[in-house]
N, C-alpha and C positions, 0 to 999 in steps of 0.2 A: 504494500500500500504506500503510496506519495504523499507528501506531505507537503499543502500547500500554504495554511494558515495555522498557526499554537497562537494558544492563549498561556500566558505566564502569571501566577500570580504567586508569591512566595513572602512569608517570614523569612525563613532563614534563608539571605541571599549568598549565601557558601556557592560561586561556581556557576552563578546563575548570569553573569553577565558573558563568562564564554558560553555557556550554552546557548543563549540568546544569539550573539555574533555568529557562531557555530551555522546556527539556523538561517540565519538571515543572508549569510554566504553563501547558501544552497538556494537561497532565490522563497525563502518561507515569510510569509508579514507576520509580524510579532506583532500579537493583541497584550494591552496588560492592564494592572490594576493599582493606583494610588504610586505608594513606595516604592514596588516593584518599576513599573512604569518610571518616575522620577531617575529608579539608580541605572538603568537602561540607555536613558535618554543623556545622563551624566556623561556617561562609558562611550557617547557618541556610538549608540546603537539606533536605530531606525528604530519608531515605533509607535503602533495608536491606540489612544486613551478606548478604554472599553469602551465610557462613556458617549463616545463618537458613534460608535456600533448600535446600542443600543437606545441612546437618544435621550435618556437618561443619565441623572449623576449620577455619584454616591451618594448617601444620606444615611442621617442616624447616625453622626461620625464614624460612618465607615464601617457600622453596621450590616448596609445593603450594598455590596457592588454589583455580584455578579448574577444574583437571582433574577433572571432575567428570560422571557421566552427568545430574547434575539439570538443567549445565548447558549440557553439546553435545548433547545430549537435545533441549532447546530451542532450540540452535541450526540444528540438521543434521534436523532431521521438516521434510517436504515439506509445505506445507499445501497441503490441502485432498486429501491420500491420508487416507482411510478408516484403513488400515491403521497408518499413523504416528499419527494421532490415536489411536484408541483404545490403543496403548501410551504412549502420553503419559498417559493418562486414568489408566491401571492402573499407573504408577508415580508418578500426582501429580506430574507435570511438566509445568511451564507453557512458552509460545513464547516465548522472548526476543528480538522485533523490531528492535532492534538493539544494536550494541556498539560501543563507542568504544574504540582499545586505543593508548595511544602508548608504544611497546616500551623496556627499558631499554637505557644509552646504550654499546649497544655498541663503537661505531665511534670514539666518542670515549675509553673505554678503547682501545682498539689504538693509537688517533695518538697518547695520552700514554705509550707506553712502559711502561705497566703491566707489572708480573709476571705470571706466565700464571696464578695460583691466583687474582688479583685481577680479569684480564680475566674468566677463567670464572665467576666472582660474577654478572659485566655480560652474559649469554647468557642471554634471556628464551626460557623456555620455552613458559609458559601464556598470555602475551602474543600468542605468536606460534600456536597454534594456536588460541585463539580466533580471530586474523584470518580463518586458511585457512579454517577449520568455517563463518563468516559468509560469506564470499565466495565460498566452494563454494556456499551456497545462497543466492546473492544473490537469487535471485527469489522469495525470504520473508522477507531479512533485511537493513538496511540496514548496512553496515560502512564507522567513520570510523578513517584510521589517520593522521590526521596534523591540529591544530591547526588548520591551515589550513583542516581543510574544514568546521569546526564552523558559520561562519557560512552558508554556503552553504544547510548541511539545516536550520538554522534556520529560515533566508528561505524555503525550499520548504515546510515544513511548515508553517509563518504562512498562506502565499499562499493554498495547494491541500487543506491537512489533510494530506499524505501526501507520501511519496517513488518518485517516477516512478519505473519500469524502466530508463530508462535514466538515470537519474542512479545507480539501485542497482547497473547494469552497470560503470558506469565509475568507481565506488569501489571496486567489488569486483576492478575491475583496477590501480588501484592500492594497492591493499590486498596482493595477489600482486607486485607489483613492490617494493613494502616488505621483504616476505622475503626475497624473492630477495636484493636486496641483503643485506638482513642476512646470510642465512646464508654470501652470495660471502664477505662481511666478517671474519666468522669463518673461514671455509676458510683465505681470505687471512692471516688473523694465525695460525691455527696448524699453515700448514704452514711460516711464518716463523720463529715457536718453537722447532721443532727445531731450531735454530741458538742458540737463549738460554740460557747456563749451566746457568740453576734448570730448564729445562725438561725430559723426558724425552727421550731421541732414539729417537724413534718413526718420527720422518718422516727418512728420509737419503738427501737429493738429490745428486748427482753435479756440481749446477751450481747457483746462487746465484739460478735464474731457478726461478718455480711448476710444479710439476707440469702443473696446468692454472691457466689465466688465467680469473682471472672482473672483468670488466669492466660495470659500473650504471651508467649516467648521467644525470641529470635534464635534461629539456629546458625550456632557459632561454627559447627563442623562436623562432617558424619565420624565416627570412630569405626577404626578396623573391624570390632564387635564389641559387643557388650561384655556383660560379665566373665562371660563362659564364652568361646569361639563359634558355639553353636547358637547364640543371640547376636543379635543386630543391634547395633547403638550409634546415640548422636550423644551430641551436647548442645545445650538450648541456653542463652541465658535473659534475664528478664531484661525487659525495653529501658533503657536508662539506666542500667545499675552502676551504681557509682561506689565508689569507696573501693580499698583495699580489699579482694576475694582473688577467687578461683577463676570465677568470671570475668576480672578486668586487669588480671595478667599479663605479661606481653613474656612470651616465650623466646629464650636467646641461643640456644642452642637444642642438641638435640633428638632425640627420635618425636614422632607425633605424641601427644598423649592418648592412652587407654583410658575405656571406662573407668578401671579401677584405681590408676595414677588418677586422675579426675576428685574421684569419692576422698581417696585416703588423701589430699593434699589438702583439701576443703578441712578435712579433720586435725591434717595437723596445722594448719594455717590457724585455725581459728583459736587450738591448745596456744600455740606459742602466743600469741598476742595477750594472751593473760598476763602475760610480765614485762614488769617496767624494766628488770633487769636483764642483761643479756640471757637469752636463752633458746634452748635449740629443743628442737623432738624428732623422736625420731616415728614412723606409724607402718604398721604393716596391716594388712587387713580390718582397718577403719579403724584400728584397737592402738593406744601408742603402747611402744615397745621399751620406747629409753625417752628421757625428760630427763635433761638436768641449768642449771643455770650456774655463771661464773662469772670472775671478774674482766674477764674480756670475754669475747664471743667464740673464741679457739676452746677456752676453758670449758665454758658450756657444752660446745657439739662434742668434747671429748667425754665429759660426767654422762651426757647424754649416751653415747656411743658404748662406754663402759661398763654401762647399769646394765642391757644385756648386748654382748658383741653377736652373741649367734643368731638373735634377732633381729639386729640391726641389718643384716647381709641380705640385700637386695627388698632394703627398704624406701619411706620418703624421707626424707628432713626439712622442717623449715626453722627457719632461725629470725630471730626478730631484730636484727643488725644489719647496715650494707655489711656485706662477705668482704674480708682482708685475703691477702695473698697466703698468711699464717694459717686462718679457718680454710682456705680454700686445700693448700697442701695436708692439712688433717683428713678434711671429706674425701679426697683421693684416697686415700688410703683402703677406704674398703667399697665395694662395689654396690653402689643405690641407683633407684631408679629414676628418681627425680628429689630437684634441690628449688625452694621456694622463698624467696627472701626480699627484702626492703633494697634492692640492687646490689650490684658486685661492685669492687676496683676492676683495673682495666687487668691487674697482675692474675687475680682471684679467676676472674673468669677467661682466661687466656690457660691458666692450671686448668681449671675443668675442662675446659673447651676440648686438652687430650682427648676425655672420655667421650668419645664423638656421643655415642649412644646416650649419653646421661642428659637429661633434659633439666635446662636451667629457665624457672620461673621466675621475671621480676614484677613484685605484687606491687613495688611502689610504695611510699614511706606508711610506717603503722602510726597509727595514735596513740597518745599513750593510754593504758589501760583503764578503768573508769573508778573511782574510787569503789572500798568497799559500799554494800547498800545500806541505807538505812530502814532501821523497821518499816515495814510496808512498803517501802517501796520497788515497784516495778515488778510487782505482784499480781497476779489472777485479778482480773477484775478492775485493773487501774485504768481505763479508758477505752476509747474502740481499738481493739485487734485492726493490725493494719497488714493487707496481703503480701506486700513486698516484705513483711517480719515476720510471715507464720513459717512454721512445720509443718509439712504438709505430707502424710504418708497414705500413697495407694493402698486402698482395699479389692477385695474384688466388688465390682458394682460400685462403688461411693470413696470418699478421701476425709482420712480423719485431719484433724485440723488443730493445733495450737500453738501458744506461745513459744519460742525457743526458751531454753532452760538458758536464760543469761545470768542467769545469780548463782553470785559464788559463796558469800557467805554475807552473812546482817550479825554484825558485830553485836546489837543488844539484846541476840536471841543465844548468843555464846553462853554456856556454863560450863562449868568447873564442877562436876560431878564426884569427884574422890577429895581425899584429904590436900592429899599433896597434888600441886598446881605445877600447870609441863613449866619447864624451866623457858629460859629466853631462845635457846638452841631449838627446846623441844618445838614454842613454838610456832617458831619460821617452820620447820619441816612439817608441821601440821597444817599449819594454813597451803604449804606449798604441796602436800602430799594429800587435799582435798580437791585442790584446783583440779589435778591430774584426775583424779576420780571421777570427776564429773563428766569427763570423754571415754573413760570406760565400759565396754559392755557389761552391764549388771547379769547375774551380781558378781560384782567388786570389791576389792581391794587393791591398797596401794600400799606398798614400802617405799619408805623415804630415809634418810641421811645424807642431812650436809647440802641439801635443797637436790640430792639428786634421787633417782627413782632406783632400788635394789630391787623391788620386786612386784611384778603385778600378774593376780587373780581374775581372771575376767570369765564371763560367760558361765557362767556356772549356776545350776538348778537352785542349789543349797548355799546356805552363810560359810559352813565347813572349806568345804572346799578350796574357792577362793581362797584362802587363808595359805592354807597345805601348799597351794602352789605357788602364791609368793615367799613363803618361805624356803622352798625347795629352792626357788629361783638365786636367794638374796643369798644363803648359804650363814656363814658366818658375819654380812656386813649385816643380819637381822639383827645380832646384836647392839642394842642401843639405840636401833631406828624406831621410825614410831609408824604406824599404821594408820591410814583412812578407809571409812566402809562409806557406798555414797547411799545406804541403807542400815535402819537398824538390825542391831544382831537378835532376833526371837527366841535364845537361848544364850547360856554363858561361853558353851562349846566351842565358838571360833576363836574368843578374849581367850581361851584355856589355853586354844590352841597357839595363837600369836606370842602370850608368854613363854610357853614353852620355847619356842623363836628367839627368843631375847628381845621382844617389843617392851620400849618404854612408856609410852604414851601412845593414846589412841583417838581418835577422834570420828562419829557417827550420828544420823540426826538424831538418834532416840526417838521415845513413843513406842517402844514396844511392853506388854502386858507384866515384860518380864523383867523390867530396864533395872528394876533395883535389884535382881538377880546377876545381871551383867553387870552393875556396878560392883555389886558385893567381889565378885572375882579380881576385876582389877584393883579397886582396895585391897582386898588380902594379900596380891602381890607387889601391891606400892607402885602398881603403876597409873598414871595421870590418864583421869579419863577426862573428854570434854564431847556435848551432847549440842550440836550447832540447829535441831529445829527445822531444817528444812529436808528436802530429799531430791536425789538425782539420779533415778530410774533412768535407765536406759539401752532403749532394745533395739 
């Protein structure tokens, strides 16, 4: 199809005055709208005010441009019907071959906490059904809704004169998946609203969680497979997401990543960032393996590393430090899969770089960690659940839904449950051998000494268990470590069994039937128990 007339109309003008030239070199008239129109005409591009087309201003400032029959008139006639032409003819309506529309920025009023009078300013109307009107009738009109794909119809148009059918097909589906989003975006922020002061309460939900969920996500890349080589897998991530993650990494070296390099990085990315101090982790199957922190960031990946070597070997690490040349010549040392960190020096990653295979993630600088919580807050029930924060785990048929477990600990729920109180050593290692718990598969435990991790229990039916096998693990450094459970013990049996270990201090939320049972044990052996109140289930 040829392209003899676009209509332009754009916020975000990223790219849009070569596209414009672009077009108008091929011999195309540029229609446009307000701002667009002005930066067009700046750039010393040809061009005519809609308003000339349709005889009509704008109005409403800027409210009304494009709703117009002059021009979904020209959008929405089928060519080559008899019938649509000749009322094209009888109201002097010409075909507008294509439209370029990059909508205003809604999404980014809703994440900055905008007022609701302010976000509804940011709800493009005529934007958006231009899209729909052009990609309903993609097979007469080509439709660009995003920056990105300005060079592409370029390059087609240069090559061939024209834009294929199925390149018009698969604009015109992303052009529909543009909305969609958009308008989830909107549903999302205003059934939120009804919870915001200034707002009307129109919308009154019974629970903090959407009426209905509307979930967009952009697909970042297909993966080799999924879990297992006999599943299929992508990776998706959400429209806008910002901030330091898995999703807005820039990969520097390398093999591709796997589904499951993907899950475990997310895991330990998220572990490490709990410390203001340097510190590294290590994860193998969504579970960390080694955790340790130190006075530089070599120290750490080595505490880390140390705590278990057999599990480290062909795991992730991420470290919450740019990488030195010194960290970087440690991580060589044993063979992992992937390295994920706040950037490298040019020395650090020119070392790794050897390990062609080893894939190096830069997440970009971390923040620093959020202080401890205070009672209530950021609890069940503290405001509307918002989608781009939930947990969101498949069922069959249906998707359960909640907060991320962001709480590490609320200092005014701490007690001191035995005589004697963990010492200053005990504890840093308790508070630092809960954090880690809370990314373990329950049920858990953790050994810790010296802010590093000796031994961890994960996955396991029973309280016992867990226990048995971090101590197996930690050996002799059990002696004098202290123990976290991210659940209470419902008997004395695992406290029996940790002392036997040589556990100093323990720490667990309590609330079980039996707690002064549990206590009684570690009293009798004089070890420091402390009972933190909350829990960190996790399956």
């Amino acid at each position: 199809m040829k392209i003899a007339r676009a209509l332009l109309s754009v916020w975000d003008k990223t790219g849009i005055v070569e596209f414009a030239r672009g077009l108008s070199d091929l011999g195309v008239e540029i229609l446009s709208t307000g701002g667009t129109a002005a930066a067009l005409r700046g750039a010393g591009v040809a061009v005519t005010d809609l308003s000339e087309v349709t005889g009509f201003p704008e109005i409403l400032g800027g409210r009304v441009k494009t709703l117009h029959p002059a021009v979904h008139g020209g959008l929405l006639a089928v060519r080559g019907d008899p019938r649509h032409a000749a009322e094209l003819a009888r109201h002097g309506i010409r075909p507008i071959d294509l439209v370029a529309v990059a909508l205003y920025p809604f999404e980014a009023a809703a994440r900055s906490e905008a007022e609701l009078a302010g976000a509804l300013e940011q709800i493009d109307i005529g934007g958006v059904t231009l899209l729909r009107a052009a990609a309903k009738n993609f097979d007469g009109v080509v439709v660009v809704s995003r920056p990105a794909q300005y060079e592409d119809v370029l390059a087609e148009l240069r090559r061939t004169a024209e834009v294929s059918r199925a390149t018009r097909l698969r604009l015109a589906v992303d052009a529909f998946a543009r909305t969609s989003a958009y308008d989830a975006a909107i549903a999302r922020y205003l059934e939120g609203a009804g919870g915001r002061p200034e707002a009307p309460r129109a919308i009154e939900a019974p629970s903090p969680f959407p009426l209905r969920l509307h979930l967009a996500f952009e697909k970042v890349q297909d993966l080799r497979y999924g879990e297992n080589p006999h599943q299929r897998g992508a990776f998706y991530r959400e429209p806008g997401a910002a901030g330091p993650s898995i999703a807005t990494a820039r990969q520097l070296s390398g093999k591709p990543l796997s589904f499951n390099n993907i899950y475990d990085l997310d895991t330990a990315l998220e572990l490490v960032r709990e410390f203001a101090e340097p510190a590294a982790v290590i994860v193998k199957h969504a579970i960390p393996c080694g955790v340790g922190t130190g006075e530089t960031l070599r120290d750490a990946y080595l505490h880390a590393r140390d705590g278990d070597p057999v599990s480290a070997f062909g795991g992730i690490v991420a470290l919450n430090r740019r990488v030195d040349e010194a960290t970087a010549e440690a991580v060589a040392e044993t063979f992992l899969e992937a390295v994920i960190a706040p950037g490298f020096a040019a020395e650090a990653q020119a070392a790794l770089a050897r390990k062609k295979n080893l894939r190096l993630m830069d997440v970009g600088a971390l923040p620093r960690p959020a202080p401890t919580a205070a009672a209530g807050e950021h609890l069940a029930g503290d405001g509307p659940a918002r989608p781009g924060r939930l947990d969101l785990r498949r069922v069959r048929g249906g998707l359960l839904v909640q907060d991320p477990d962001t709480i590490d600990l609320i200092d005014e729920r701490l007690c001191v449950v035995t005589s004697r109180a963990p010492t200053e050593r005990e504890w840093s290692d308790l508070r630092f051998a809960w954090t880690v718990c809370r990314f373990v598969r329950s049920n858990a435990v953790v050994f810790a000494r010296g802010r590093q991790v000796v031994g961890i229990g994960a996955g396991q039916m029973n309280r016992v268990e867990p226990v048995r096998l971090a101590a197996r693990q930690a050996g002799e450094r059990a002696r004098g470590a202290v123990m976290a459970s991210e659940a209470f013990f419902p008997f004395p049996d695992a406290v029996q069994e940790a002392i036997k270990a040589g556990i100093t201090a323990v720490i667990h939320p309590g609330g079980s039937v039996r707690d002064a049972d549990v206590t009684a044990a570690a009293e009798a052996a004089g070890v420091a128990m402390v009972t933190t109140g909350i829990r960190h289930f996790r399956h």
